[in-house]
N, C-alpha and C positions, 0 to 999 in steps of 0.2 A: 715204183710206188713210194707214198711216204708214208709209210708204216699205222697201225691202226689208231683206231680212232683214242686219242687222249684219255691216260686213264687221270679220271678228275684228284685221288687221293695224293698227283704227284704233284710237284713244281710246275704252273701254266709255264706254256710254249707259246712263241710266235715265230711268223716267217715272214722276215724283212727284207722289203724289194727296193732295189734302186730302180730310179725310173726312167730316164732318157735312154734308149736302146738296151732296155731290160723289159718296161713294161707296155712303150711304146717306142714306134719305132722311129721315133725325131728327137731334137729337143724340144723339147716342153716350152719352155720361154720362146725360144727363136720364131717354134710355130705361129706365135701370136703377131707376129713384125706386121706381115700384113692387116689386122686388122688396126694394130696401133698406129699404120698411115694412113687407113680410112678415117680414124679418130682423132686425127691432126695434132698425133701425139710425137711422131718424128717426118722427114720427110724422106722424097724417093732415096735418095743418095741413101741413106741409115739404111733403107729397108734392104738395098740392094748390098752394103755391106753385113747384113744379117745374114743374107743368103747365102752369103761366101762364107759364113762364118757357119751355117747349119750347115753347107756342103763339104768344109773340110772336118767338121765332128762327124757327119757318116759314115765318109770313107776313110777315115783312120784314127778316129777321136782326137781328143785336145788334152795335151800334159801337160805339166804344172805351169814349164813356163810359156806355153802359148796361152794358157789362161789371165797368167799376169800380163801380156803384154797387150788384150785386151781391156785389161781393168779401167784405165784409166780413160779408154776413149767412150765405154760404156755406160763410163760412173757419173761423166760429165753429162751424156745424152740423155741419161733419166732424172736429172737434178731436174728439182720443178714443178715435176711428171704431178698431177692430182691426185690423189689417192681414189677417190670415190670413181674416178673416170676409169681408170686402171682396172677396179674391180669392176664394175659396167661390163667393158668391155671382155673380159673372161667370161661373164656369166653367158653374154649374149653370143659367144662363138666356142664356147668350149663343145657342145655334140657336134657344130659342122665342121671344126679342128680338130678334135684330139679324140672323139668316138671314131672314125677311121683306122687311127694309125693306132691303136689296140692291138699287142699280137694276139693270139687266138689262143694259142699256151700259154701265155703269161694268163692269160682269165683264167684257161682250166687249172693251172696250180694256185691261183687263188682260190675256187670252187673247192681245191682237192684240201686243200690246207683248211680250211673253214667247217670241212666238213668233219673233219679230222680233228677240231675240239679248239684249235689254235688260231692265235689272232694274227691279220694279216698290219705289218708294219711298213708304209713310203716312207722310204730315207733319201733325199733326195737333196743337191745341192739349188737349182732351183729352187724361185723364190714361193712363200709362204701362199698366198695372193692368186696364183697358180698352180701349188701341189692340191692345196684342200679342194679345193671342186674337183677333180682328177679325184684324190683319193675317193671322196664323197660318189662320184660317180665308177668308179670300181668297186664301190662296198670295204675299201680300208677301215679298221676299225679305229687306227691313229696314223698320223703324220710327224715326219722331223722335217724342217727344210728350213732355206735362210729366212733371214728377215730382214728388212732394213729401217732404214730409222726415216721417219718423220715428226715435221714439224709445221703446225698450221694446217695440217690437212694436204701436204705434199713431200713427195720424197725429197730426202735431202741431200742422194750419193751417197752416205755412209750407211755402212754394213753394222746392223743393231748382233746379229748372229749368221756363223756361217756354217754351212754344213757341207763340211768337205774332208779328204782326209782322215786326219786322225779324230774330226771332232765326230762326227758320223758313229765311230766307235765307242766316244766319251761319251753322245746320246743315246745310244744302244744300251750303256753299261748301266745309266742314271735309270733308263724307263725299265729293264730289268730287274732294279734295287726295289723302284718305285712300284711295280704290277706285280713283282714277285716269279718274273722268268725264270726257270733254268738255261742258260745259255748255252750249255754242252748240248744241250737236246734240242736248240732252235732251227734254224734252217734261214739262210739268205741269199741273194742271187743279186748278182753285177757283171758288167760289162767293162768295168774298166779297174787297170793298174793303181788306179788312185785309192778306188776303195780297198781293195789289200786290207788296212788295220781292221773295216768292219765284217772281211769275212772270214781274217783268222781268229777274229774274237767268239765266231757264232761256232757250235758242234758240227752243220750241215752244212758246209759254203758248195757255194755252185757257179761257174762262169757262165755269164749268157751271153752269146755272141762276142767272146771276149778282143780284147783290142790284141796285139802281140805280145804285150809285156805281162798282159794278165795270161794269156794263152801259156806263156814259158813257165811261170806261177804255179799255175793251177795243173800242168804236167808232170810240174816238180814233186808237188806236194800231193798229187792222185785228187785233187780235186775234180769231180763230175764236171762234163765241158755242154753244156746245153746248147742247140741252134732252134731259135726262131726269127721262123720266115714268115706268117702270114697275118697279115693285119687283117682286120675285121671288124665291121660295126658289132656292138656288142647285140645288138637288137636281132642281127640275121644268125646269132650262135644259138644254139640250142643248149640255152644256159639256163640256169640258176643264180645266176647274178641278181639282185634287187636291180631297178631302174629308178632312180630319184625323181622327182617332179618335177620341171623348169623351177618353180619356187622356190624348192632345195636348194639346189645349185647358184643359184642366186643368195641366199642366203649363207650357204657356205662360202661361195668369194668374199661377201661382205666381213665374214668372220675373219678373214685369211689375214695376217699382220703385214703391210706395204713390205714391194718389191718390187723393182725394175725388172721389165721385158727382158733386159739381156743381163744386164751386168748379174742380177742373182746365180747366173749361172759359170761368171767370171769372176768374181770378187774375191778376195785376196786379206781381207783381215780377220784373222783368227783368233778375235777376244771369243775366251768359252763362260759368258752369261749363263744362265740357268737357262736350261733349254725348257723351251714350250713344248708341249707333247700334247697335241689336241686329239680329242674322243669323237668318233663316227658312230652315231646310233643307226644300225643298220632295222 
């Protein structure tokens, strides 16, 4: 259990999720490739390099430097990309993508954490454009994730912010400053060795479905080892989850700050700008 319900006189709490194979069970970007080649946004060849690319993050994740050695063939393929098309296109396929591959615990520990007085945080390398409808449609009450720069009204390749690593941690410690966290008393949950800096910074770290390296981690240090296995529409759970509108969701993409279908998820430059930390009225 995660212990009782929040007492309000203390320091607020939150419980920050990562989200590719912590909250869902894909990556978040990758899942979108096919619809970005119905939108004649890449073509077959990309999309079928996507699929290699979400098939070898299943079965064993991607570390540092298999992420860098994608950057650059990613950064290229999204220069250009329209922005307005980009979000379109999430709004108009994110329940028949990414409501599926929902694991069914990762909702109840959002339910449980919510209930529990505390606010639910995606921290998320994935890009911006893509976490907020996600977030918006789990009921997060905020979002961190990359961003990337445009100009004109289209991506340019370059990385505006990146959330990965050690910044993930440096966005946890700024929106703690900024909302008033106590961090010893928070709670987070990931799936990979990367995150590491954000879940020795939180009181509660949790591995879920961890890769090896977090697996050796998290045994080392008695870290809690979580498995989830079962995806699930959120609409067949017998949940307490709010359900957004179509409208919402649309509205929330449009808010999302530009970001590439894949490279957000690859991208490799660690300027630490002021992190945006967007608010989810649930």
């Amino acid at each position: 259990m995660l212990g009782d319900v929040e007492n309000h006189s203390l320091p607020r709490t939150a419980a920050f999720f990562d989200l590719d194979k912590t909250v869902i069970a894909k990556s978040s970007t990758l899942t979108f490739s096919k619809s970005f080649y119905q939108g004649g946004l890449i073509n077959r060849r990309a999309v079928l390099r996507t699929a290699y690319i979400q098939f070898v993050f299943l079965v064993g994740g991607a570390d540092h430097d298999q992420m860098e050695r994608m950057r650059q063939y990613l950064s290229e393929l999204c220069r250009g990309w329209n922005v307005r098309q980009v979000r379109e296109i999430v709004a108009e396929t994110l329940h028949e993508l990414i409501d599926p591959i929902i694991y069914d615990e990762a909702a109840s520990l959002i339910e449980e954490h919510h209930t529990a007085g505390r606010d639910v945080v995606i921290v998320s390398t994935s890009g911006a454009e893509v976490v907020e409808p996600i977030g918006e449609l789990l009921g997060a009450d905020r979002v961190v994730a990359t961003r990337m720069v445009v100009k004109d009204g289209a991506f340019t390749g370059e990385v505006e912010y990146y959330a990965y690593g050690p910044t993930k941690a440096e966005a946890i410690r700024e929106l703690a400053e900024s909302e008033g966290y106590d961090l010893a008393r928070c709670y987070a949950y990931s799936d990979s060795a990367t995150d590491i800096p954000m879940l020795e910074s939180i009181g509660h770290p949790h591995a879920v479905n961890p890769d090896r390296a977090l697996r050796r981690e998290a045994i080392a240090r008695d870290w809690p080892i979580l498995t989830f296995t079962r995806p699930v529409r959120l609409k067949q759970r017998v949940s307490t989850l709010p359900m957004p509108s179509r409208p919402a969701l649309v509205a929330a993409a449009a808010v999302g700050a530009a970001a590439t279908a894949g490279l957000v998820w690859f991208a490799s430059r660690r300027r630490p700008p002021h992190v945006r930390l967007d608010r989810f009225s649930r």
